[in-house]
Backbone as JSON Lines, residues from 0, in Angstrom:
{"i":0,"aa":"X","n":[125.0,104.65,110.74],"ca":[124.37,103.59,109.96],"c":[123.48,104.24,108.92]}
{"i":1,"aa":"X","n":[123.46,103.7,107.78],"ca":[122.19,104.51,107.1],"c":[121.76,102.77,105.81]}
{"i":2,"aa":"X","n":[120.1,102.97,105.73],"ca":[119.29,101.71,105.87],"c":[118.91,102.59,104.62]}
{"i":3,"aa":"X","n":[118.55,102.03,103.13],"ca":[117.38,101.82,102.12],"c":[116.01,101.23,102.6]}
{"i":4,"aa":"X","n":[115.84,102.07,101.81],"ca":[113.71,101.47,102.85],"c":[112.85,101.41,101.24]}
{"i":5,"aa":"X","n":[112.26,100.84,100.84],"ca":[111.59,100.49,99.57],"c":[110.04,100.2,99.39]}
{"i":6,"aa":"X","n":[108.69,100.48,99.21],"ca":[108.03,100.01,99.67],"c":[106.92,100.99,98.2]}
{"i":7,"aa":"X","n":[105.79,99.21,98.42],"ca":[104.57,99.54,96.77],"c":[103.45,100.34,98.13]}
{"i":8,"aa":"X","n":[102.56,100.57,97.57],"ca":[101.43,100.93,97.89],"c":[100.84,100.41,99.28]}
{"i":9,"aa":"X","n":[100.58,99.14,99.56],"ca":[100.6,98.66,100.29],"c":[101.33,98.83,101.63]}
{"i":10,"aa":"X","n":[102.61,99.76,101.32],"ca":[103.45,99.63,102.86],"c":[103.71,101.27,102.83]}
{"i":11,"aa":"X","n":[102.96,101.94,102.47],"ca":[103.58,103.34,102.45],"c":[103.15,103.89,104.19]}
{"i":12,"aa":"X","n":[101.86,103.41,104.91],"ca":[101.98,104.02,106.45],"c":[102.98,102.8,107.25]}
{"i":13,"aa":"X","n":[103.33,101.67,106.75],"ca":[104.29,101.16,107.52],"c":[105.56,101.98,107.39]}
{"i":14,"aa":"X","n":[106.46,102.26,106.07],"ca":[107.65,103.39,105.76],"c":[107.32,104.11,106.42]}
{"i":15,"aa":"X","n":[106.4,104.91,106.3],"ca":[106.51,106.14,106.82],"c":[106.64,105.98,108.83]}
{"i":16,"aa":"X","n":[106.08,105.33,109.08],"ca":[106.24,105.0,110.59],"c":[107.7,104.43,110.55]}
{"i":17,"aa":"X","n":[108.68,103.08,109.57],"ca":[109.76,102.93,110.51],"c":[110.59,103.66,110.07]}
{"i":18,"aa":"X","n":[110.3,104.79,108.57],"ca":[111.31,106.47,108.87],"c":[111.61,106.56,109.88]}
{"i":19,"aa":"X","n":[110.61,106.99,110.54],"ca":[110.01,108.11,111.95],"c":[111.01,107.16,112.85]}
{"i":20,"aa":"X","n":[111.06,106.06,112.95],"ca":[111.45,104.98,113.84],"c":[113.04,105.43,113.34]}
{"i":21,"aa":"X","n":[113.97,104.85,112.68],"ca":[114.75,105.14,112.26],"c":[115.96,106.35,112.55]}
{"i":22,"aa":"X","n":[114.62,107.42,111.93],"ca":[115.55,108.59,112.14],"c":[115.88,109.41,113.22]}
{"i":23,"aa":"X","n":[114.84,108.57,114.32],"ca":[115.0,109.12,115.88],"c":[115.98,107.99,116.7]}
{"i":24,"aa":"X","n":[116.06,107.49,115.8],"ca":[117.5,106.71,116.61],"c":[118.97,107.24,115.49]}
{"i":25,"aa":"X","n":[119.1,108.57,115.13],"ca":[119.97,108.86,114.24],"c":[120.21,108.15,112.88]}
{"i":26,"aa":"X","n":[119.63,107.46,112.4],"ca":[120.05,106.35,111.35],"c":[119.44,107.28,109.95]}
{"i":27,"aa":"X","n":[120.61,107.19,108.81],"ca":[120.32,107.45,107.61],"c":[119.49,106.68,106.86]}
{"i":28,"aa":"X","n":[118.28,107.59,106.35],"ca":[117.3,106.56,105.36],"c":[117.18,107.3,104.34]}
{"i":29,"aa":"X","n":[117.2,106.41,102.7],"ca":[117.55,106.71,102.07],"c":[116.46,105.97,101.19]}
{"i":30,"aa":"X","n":[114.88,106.95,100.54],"ca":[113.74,106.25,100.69],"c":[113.3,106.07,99.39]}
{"i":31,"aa":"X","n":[113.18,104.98,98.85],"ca":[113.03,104.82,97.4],"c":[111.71,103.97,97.48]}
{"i":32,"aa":"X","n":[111.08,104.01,98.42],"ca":[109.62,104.18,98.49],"c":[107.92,104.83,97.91]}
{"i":33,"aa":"X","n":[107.1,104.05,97.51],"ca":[106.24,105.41,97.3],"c":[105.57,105.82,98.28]}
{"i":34,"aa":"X","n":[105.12,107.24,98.72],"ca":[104.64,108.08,99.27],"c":[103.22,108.12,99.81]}
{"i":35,"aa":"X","n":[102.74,107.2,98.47],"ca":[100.95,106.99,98.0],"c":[100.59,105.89,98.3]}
{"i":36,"aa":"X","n":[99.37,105.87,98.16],"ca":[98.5,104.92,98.16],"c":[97.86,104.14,96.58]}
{"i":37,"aa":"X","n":[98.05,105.18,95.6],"ca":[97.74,104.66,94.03],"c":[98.87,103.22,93.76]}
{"i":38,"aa":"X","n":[98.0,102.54,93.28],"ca":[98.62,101.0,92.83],"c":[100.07,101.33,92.3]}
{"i":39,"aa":"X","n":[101.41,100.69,92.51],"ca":[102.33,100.79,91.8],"c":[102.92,99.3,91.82]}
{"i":40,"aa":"X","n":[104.08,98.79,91.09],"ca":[104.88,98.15,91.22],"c":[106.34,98.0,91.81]}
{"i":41,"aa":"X","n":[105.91,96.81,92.69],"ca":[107.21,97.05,94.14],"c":[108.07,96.93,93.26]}
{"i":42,"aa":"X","n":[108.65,96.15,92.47],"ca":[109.88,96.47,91.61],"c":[110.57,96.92,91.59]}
{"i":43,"aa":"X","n":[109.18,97.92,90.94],"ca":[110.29,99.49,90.97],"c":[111.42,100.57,91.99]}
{"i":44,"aa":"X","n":[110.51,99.48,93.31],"ca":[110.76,100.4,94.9],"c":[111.88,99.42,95.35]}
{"i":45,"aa":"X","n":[112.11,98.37,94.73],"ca":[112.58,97.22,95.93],"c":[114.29,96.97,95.19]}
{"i":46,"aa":"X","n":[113.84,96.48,93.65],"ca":[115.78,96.99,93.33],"c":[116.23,97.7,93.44]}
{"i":47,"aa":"X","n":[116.21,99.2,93.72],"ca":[117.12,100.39,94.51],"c":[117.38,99.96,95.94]}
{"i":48,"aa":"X","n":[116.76,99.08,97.03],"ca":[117.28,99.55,97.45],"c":[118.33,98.08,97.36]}
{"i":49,"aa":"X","n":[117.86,97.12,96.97],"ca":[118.91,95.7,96.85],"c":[120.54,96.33,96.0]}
{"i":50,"aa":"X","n":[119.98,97.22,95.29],"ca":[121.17,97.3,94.47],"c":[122.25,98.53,95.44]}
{"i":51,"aa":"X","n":[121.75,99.09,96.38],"ca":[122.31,100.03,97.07],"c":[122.76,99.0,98.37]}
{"i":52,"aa":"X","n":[122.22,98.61,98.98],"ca":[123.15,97.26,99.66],"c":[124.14,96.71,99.26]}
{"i":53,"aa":"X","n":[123.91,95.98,97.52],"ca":[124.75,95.29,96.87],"c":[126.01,95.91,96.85]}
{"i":54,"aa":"X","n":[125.77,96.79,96.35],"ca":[127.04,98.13,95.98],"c":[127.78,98.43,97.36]}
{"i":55,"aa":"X","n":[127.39,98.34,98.73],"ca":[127.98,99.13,99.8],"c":[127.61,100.54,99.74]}
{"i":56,"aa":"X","n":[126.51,101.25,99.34],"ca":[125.78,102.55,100.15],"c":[125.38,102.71,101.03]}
{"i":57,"aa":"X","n":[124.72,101.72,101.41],"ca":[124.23,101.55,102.51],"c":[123.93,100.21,103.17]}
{"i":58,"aa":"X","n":[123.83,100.39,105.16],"ca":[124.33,99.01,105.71],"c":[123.39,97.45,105.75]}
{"i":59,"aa":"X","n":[122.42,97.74,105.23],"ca":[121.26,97.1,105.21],"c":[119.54,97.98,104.47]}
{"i":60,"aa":"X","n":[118.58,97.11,104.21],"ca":[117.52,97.2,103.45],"c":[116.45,97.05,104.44]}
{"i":61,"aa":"X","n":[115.71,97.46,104.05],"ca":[114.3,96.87,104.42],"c":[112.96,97.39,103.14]}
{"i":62,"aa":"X","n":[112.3,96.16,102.4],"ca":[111.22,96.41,101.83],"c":[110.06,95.83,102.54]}
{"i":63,"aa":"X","n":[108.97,96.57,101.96],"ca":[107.98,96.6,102.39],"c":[106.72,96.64,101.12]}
{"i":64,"aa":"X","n":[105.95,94.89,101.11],"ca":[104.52,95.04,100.27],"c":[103.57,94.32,101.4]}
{"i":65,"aa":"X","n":[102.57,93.96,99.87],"ca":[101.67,93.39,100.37],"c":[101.67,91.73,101.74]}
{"i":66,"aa":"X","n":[102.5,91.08,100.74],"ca":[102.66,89.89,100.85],"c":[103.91,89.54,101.85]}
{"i":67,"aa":"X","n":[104.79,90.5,101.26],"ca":[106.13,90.56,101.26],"c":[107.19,89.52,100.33]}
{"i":68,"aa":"X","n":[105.95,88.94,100.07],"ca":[107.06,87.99,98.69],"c":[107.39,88.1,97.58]}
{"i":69,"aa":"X","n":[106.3,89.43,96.71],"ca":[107.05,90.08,95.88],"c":[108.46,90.93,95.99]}
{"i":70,"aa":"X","n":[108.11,91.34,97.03],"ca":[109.6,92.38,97.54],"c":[110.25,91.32,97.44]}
{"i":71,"aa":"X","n":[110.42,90.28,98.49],"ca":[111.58,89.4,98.98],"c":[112.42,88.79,97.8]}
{"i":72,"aa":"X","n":[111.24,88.26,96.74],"ca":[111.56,88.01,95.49],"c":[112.84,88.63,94.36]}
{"i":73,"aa":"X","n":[112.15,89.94,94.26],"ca":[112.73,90.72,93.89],"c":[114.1,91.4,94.19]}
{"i":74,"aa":"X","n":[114.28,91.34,95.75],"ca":[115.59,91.55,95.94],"c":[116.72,90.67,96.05]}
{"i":75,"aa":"X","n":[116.38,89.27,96.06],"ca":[116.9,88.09,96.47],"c":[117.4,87.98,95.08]}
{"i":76,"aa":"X","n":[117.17,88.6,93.56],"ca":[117.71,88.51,92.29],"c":[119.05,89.04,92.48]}
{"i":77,"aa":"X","n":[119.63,89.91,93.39],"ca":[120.64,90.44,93.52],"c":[122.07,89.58,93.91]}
{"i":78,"aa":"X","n":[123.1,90.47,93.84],"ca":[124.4,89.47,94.43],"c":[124.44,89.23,95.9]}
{"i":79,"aa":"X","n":[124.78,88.7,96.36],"ca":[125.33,88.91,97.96],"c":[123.99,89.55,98.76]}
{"i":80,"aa":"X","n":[123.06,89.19,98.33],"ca":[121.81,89.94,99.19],"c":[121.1,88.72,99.71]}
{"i":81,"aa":"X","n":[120.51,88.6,100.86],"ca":[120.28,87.49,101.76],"c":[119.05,88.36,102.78]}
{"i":82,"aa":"X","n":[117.94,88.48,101.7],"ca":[117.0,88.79,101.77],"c":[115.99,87.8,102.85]}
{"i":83,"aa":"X","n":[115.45,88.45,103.56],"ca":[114.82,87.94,104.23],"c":[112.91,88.15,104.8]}
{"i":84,"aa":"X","n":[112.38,87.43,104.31],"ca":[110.81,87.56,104.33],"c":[110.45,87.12,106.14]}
{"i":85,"aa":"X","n":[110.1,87.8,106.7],"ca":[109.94,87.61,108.1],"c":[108.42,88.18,108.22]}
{"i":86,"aa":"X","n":[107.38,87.28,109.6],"ca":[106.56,87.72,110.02],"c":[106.41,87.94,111.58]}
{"i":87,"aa":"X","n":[107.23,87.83,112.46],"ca":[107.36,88.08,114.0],"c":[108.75,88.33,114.02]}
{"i":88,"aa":"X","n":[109.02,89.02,115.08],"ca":[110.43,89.12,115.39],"c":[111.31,87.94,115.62]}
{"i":89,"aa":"X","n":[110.57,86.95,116.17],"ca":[111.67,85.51,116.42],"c":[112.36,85.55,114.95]}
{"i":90,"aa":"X","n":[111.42,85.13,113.76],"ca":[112.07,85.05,112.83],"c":[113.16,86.11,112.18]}
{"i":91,"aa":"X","n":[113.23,87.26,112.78],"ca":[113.7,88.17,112.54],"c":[115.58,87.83,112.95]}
{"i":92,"aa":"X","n":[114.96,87.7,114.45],"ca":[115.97,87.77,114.64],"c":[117.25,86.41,114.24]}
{"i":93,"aa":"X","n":[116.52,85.13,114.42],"ca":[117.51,84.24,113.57],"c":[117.71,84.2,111.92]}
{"i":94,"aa":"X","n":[116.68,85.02,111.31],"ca":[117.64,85.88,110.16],"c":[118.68,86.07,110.22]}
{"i":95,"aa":"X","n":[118.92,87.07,111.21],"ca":[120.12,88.23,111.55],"c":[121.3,87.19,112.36]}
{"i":96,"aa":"X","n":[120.86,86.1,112.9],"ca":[121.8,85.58,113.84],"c":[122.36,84.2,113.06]}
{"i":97,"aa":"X","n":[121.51,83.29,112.51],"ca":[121.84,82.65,111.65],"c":[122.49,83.0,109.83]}
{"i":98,"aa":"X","n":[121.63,83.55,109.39],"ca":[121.43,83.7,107.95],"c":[122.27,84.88,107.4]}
{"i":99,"aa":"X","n":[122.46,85.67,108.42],"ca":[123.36,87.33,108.31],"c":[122.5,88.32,107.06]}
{"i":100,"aa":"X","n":[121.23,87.93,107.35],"ca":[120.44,88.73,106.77],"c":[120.58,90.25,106.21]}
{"i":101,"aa":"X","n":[120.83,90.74,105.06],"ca":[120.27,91.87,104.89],"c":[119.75,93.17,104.23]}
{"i":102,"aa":"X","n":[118.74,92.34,104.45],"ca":[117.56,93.02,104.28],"c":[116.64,92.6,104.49]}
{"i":103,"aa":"X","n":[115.51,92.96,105.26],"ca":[114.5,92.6,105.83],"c":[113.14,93.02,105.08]}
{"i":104,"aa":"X","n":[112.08,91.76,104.76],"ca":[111.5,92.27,104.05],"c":[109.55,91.51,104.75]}
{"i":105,"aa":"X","n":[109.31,93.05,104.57],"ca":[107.87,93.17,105.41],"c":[106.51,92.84,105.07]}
{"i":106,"aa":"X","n":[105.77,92.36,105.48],"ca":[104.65,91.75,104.88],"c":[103.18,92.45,105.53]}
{"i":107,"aa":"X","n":[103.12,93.84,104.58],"ca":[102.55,94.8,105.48],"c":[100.76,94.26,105.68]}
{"i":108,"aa":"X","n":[100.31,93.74,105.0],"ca":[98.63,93.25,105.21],"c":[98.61,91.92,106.08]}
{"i":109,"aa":"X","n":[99.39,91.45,107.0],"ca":[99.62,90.38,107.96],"c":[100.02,90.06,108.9]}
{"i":110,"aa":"X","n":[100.56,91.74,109.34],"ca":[101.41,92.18,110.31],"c":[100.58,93.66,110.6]}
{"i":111,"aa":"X","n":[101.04,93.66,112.25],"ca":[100.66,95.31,112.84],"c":[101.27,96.18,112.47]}
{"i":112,"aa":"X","n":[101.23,96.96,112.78],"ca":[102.49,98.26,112.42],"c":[103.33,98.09,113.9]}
{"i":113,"aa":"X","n":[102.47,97.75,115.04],"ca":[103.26,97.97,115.92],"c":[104.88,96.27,116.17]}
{"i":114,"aa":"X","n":[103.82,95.69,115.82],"ca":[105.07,93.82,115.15],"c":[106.21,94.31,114.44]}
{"i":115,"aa":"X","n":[105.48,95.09,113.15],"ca":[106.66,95.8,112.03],"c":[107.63,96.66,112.92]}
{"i":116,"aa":"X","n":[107.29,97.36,113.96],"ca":[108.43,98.38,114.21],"c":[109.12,97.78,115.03]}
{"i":117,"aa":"X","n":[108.61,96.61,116.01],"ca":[109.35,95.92,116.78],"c":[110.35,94.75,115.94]}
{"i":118,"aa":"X","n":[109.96,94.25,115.01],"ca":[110.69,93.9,113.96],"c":[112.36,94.37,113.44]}
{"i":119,"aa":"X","n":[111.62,95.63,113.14],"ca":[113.03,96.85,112.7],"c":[113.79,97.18,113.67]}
{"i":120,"aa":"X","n":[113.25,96.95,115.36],"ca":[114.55,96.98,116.29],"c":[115.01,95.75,115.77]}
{"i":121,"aa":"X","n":[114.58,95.0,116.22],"ca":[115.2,93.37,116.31],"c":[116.2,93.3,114.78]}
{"i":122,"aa":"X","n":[115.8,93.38,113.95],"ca":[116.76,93.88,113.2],"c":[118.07,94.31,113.25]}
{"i":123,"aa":"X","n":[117.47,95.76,113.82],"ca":[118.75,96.66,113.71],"c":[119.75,96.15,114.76]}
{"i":124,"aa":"X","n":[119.2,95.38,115.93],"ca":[120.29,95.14,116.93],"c":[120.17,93.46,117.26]}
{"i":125,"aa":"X","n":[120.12,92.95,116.24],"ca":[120.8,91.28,116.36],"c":[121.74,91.11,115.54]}
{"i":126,"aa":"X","n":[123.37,90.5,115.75],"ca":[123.95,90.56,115.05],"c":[124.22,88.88,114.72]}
{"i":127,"aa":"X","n":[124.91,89.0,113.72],"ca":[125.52,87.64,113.09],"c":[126.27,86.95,114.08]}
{"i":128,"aa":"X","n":[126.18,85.55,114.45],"ca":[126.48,84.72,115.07],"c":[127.66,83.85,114.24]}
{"i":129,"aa":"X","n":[127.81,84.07,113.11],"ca":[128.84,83.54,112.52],"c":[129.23,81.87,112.68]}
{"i":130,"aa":"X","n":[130.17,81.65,112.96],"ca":[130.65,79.96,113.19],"c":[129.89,79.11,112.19]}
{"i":131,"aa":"X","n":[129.42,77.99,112.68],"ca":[129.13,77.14,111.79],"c":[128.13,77.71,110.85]}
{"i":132,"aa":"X","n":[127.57,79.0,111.24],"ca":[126.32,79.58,109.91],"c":[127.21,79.98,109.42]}
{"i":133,"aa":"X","n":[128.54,80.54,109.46],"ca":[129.21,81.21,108.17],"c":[129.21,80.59,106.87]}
{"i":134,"aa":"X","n":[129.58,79.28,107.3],"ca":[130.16,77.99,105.96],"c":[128.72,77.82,105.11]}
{"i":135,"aa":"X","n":[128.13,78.07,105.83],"ca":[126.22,77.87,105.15],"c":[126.35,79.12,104.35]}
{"i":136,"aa":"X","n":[126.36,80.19,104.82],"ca":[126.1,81.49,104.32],"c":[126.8,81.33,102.77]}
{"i":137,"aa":"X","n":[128.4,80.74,103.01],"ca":[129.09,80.6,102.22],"c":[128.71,79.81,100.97]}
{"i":138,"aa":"X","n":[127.77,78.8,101.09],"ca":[127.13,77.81,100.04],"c":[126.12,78.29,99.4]}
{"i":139,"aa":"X","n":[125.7,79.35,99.9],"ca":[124.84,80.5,98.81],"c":[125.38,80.95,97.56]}
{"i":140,"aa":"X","n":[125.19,80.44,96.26],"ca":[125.36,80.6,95.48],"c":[125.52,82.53,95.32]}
{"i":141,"aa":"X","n":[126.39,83.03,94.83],"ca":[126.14,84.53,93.95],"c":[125.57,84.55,92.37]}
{"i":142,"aa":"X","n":[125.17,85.42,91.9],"ca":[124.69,85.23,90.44],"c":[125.23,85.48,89.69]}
């Protein structure tokens, strides 16, 4: 599996923790994140990785800001991306089970780090339930 991870100022010790998370369960991350703490614009961090989903590079996203609704925003401009703004794992996981979420997007000043990483399991291992959410999924407009 290998995951885009994206993240402004605001989420750089959350990235860096669900790296760590990530890459000890073997999973490719591919980090178009900043590093820092100096103010930037998620933007910049959050269409790489929507557009690397979009494309098929990789199997899923996860951004990470303040709010998480700039990120969510921002990647939800994309095709076929079914971005998802979550704050507990419940919601997480009927993302993933209803909505076929992906990319998951984090709302690092409202959440623990330890919620966030339990999050990114729930994530990584709820799958699409398909059936009657497919035909929904299907009424999502592309751009």
């Amino acid at each position: 599996m290998k995951i885009a991870i994206g993240n402004d100022h605001a989420g750089t010790d959350y990235k860096l923790a669900i790296v760590g998370l990530l890459k000890s369960k073997g999973i490719e991350v591919v980090n178009y994140g900043t590093d820092g703490v100096d103010s930037v614009d998620y933007p910049d961090f959050t269409h790489p990785v929507a557009t690397d989903v979009e494309g098929g590079k990789v199997d899923m996203g996860i951004v990470i800001c303040g709010s998480g609704n700039g990120a969510s925003m921002t990647i939800n401009k994309h095709q076929n991306i079914r971005g998802a703004l979550c704050w507990n794992k419940e919601i997480v996981q009927l993302a993933r089970e209803h909505n076929d979420a992906n990319i998951l997007s984090l709302p690092a000043r409202f959440i623990s780090l330890p919620q966030a990483l339990d999050m990114v399991e729930t994530f990584l291992n709820t799958k699409f339930e398909g059936g009657r959410h497919e035909r929904r999924i299907e009424k999502i407009p592309c751009r």
